[in-house]
N, C-alpha and C positions, 0 to 999 in steps of 0.2 A: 376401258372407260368405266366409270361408276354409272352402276345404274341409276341414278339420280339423272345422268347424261347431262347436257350442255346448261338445261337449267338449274344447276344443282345450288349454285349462290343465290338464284334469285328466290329462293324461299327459304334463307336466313332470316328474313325480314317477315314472315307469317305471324299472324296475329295468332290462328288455331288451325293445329295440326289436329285431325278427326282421322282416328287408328282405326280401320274395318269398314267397309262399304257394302253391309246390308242393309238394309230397312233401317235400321237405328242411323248410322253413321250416314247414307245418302240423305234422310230427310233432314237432319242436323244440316250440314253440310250445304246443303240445299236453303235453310233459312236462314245461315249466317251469311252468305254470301248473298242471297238478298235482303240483307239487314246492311251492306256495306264493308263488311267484316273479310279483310284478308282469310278465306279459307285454305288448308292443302287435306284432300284425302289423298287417304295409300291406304291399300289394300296386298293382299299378298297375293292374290289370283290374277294370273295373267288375263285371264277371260271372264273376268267377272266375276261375284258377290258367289260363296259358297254355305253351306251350313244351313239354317232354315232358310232364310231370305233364297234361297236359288230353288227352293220348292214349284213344282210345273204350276200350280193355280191355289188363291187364298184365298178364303171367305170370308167375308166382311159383315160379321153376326154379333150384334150384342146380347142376346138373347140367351144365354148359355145357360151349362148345368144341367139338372135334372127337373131344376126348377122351373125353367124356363125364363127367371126371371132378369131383365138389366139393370146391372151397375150404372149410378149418376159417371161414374171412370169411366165407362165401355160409349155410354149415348155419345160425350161431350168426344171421345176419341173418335167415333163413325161419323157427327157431324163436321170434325177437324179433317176426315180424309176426306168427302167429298166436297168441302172448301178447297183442299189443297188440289185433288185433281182435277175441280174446274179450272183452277187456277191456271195448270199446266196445258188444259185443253184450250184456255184463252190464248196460250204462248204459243197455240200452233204442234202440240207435243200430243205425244199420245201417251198416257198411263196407260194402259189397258184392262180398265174401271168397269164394270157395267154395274148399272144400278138397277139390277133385276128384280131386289127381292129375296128373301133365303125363306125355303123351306123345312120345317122340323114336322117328321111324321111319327107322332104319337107311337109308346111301344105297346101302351093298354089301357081296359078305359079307364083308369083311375089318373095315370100321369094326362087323357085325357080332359077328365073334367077337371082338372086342376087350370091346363095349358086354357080353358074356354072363360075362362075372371081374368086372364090377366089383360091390362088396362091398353098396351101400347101393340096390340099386336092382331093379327085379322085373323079369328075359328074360321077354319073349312072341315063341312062335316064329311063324312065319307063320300058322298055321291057328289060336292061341289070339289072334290079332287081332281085333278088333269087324270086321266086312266090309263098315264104309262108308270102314274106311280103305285105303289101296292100299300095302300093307307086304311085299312080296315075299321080302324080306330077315329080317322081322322088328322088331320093337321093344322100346324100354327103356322100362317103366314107373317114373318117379319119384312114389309114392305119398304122400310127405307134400307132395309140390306142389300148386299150383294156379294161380285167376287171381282179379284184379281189375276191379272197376270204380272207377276213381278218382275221378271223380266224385263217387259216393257216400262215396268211403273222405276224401275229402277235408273233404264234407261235415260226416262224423260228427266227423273228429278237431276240426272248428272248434265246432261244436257241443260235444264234451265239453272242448273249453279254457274255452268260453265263460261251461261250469256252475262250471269251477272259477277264476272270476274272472279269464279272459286275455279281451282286446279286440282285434277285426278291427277295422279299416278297410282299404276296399276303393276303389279308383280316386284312388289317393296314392302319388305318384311321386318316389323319393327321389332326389334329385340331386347332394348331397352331403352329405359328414361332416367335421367336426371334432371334436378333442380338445379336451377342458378339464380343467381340474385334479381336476371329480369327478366326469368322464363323457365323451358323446360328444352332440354339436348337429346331429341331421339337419335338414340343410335340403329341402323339399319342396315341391312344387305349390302349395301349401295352407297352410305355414306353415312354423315351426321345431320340433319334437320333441325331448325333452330326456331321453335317457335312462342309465343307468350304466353299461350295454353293448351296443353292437350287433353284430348277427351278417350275415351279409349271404348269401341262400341265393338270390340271381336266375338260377341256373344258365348259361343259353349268353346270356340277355341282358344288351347290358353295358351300364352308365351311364358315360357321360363323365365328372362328377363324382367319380366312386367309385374308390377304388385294389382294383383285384380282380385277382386272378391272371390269366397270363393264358390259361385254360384251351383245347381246343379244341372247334367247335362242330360235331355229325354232325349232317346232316339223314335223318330218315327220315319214312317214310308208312303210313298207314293207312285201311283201309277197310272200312265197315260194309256188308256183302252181307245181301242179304237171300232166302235161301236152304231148299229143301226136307228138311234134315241134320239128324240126330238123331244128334251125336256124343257117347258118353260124356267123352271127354277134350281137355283143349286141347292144344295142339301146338306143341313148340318145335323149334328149328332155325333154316334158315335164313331159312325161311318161320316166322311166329309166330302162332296162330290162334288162339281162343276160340269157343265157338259156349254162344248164346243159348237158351232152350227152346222145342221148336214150338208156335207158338198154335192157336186155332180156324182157321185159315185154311192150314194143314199149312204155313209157314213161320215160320222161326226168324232172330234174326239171327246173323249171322258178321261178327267180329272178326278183321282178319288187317295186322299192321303185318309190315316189314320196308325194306330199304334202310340206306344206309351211303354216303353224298355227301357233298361239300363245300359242293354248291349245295342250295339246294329245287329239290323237284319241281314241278314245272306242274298245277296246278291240273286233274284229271283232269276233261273231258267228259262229262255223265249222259245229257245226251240226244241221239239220234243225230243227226248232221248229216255233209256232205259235205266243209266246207273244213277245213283244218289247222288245230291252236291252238298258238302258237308257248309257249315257257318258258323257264327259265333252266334246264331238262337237255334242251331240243331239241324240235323238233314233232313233237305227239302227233295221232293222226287221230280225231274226232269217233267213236265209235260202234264202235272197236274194244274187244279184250278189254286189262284191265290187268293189266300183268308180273304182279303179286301175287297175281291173281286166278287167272292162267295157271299158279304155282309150287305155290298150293294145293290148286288141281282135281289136279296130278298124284299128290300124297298125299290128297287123297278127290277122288273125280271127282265127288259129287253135287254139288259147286259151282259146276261147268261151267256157263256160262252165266248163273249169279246176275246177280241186281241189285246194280248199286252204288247205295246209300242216301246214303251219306255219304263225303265224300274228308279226309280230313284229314295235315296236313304238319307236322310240328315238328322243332325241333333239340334234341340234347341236349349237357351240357358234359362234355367226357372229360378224360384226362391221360393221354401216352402210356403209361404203365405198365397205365392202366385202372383203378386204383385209386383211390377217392374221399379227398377231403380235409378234413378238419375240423381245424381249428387256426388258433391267433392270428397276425393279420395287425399289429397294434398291440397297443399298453396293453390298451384298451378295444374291439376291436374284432376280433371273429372272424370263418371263413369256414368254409362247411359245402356243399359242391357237388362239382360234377365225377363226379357220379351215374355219367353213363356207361353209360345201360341198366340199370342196376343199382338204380335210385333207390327202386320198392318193395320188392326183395330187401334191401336194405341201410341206408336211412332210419333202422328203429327205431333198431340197435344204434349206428347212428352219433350220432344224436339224441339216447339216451338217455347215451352218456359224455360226448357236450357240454356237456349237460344239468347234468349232474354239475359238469364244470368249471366252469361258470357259475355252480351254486350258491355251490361250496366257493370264490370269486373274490370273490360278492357278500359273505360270512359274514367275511372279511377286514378 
């Protein structure tokens, strides 16, 4: 049977077919079908959204750089995600959002008094620090930030498409498109798909079939520790950190991604042993501490020594400016990616004027 399975006619009739179910392509997805709009995602992961979007925890900081300073882009994108995930918390759904706050701890006193003029953000000097962080310099509280679990946030926006009549299919691998006179003809794994427009959001992965920009792809990494730390705030920089709540057992977990390659990283080591593990960034030694783990212990030392629970590695899609792109590639055929780190910082607002175009395109 085609993997399309039983329903496979009934989404001939699709208004927009949304190619990738990360962060870009779920919240798309997510506002055309509550816009009224025949949606269908496919994705190629049996188990869900891969590449950044499957990152364990994401920080939600406009603040960035070295500057510290935000983009009118970055504010109007973090006031769009916490619109969208009350939105989904009104539906009964859980994003799993917190709007904690993000902290950035100064490297020295100069990138200090610089961070203490800027207009939208709260100086804490050394001693108003929480004292499980190591902040000698001082730091910048960005208060309407936070972090995510995308996971969840991914969950819910499929779910709230769902209620509002859009359909997932999941482990359907689009391998190419064509144009016709009153629409576009995916070809897939599973069969043909037939719809008025497609959008194609697969970020750093590329299909041979597909004509996509041709963006570039950063590797970085992540790792779940599992850690004694009861921090109020997560942590941006150049080290990225979240921390989990502590349970019955006085450990929490910690969230801490970073990196910036060409290549992936090697597959870190959990359990100790003595021979080397070779990778494509070089051999790593069984049972030693990891970079990330080493850069976060030095902004809170309680992590020294944590467990590593979980390794995880993805690439994301950039464009040298760093600015993402959403705009027509064809007639019938749009592009929504090049996130660039940025993908749940900037997803809604970029989602919601595609969204837009999309409509006012079908209503034509």
């Amino acid at each position: 049977m085609s993997r399309l399975g039983s329903e496979g006619t009934a989404h001939s009739a699709v208004d927009v077919l949304v190619i990738g179910g990360g962060i870009a392509g779920a919240t798309l997805h997510y506002h055309l079908a509550r816009s009224g709009v025949s949606s269908l995602l496919v994705d190629a992961g049996a188990d869900g959204a891969s590449g950044a979007s499957s990152v364990p925890a994401a920080l939600l900081n406009p603040n960035r750089g070295r500057s510290g300073r935000s983009s009118l882009a970055d504010q109007e994108g973090l006031a769009a995600f916490w619109r969208l995930t009350n939105e989904l918390v009104a539906a009964g759904l859980d994003p799993g959002a917190m709007r904690s706050g993000v902290l950035r701890v100064a490297d020295n006193p100069r990138q200090a008094r610089a961070w203490r003029r800027l207009p939208d953000t709260t100086w804490l000097e050394p001693g108003a620090v929480d004292p499980v962080y190591h902040a000698p310099f001082g730091a910048m509280l960005v208060e309407r930030g936070g972090w995510v679990r995308p996971a969840l946030l991914l969950s819910a926006l499929a779910a709230g498409a769902a209620a509002a009549g859009g359909r997932t299919l999941r482990g359907v691998d689009v391998g190419g498109l064509s144009e016709t006179p009153t629409g576009v003809n995916a070809t897939t794994d599973g069969g043909t798909i037939v719809a008025r427009k497609a959008v194609l959001c697969s970020g750093a992965a590329r299909r041979p079939g597909l004509r996509q920009p041709g963006f570039e792809a950063v590797w970085g990494e992540a790792l779940v520790l599992s850690a004694p730390v009861a921090a109020p705030y997560p942590l941006a920089g150049a080290v990225v950190a979240a921390f989990g709540t502590v349970g019955a057992t006085g450990m929490a977990e910690v969230y801490v991604t970073g990196g910036h390659s060409a290549t992936p990283a090697p597959i870190w080591p959990q359990e100790p042993a003595s021979e080397p593990v070779g990778g494509p960034a070089g051999a790593l030694v069984r049972g030693a501490e990891h970079p990330l783990l080493a850069a976060l212990a030095w902004q809170v030392p309680g992590v020294a020594g944590a467990r590593v629970v979980r390794h995880w590695v993805g690439a994301r899609a950039k464009r040298p400016s760093g600015e993402p792109v959403a705009r027509r590639l064809t007639r019938n055929v749009h592009v929504l990616g090049a996130l660039g780190g940025r993908g749940f910082l900037r997803a809604a607002t970029l989602a919601e004027a595609l969204g837009r175009r999309l409509v006012a395109e079908l209503a034509r």
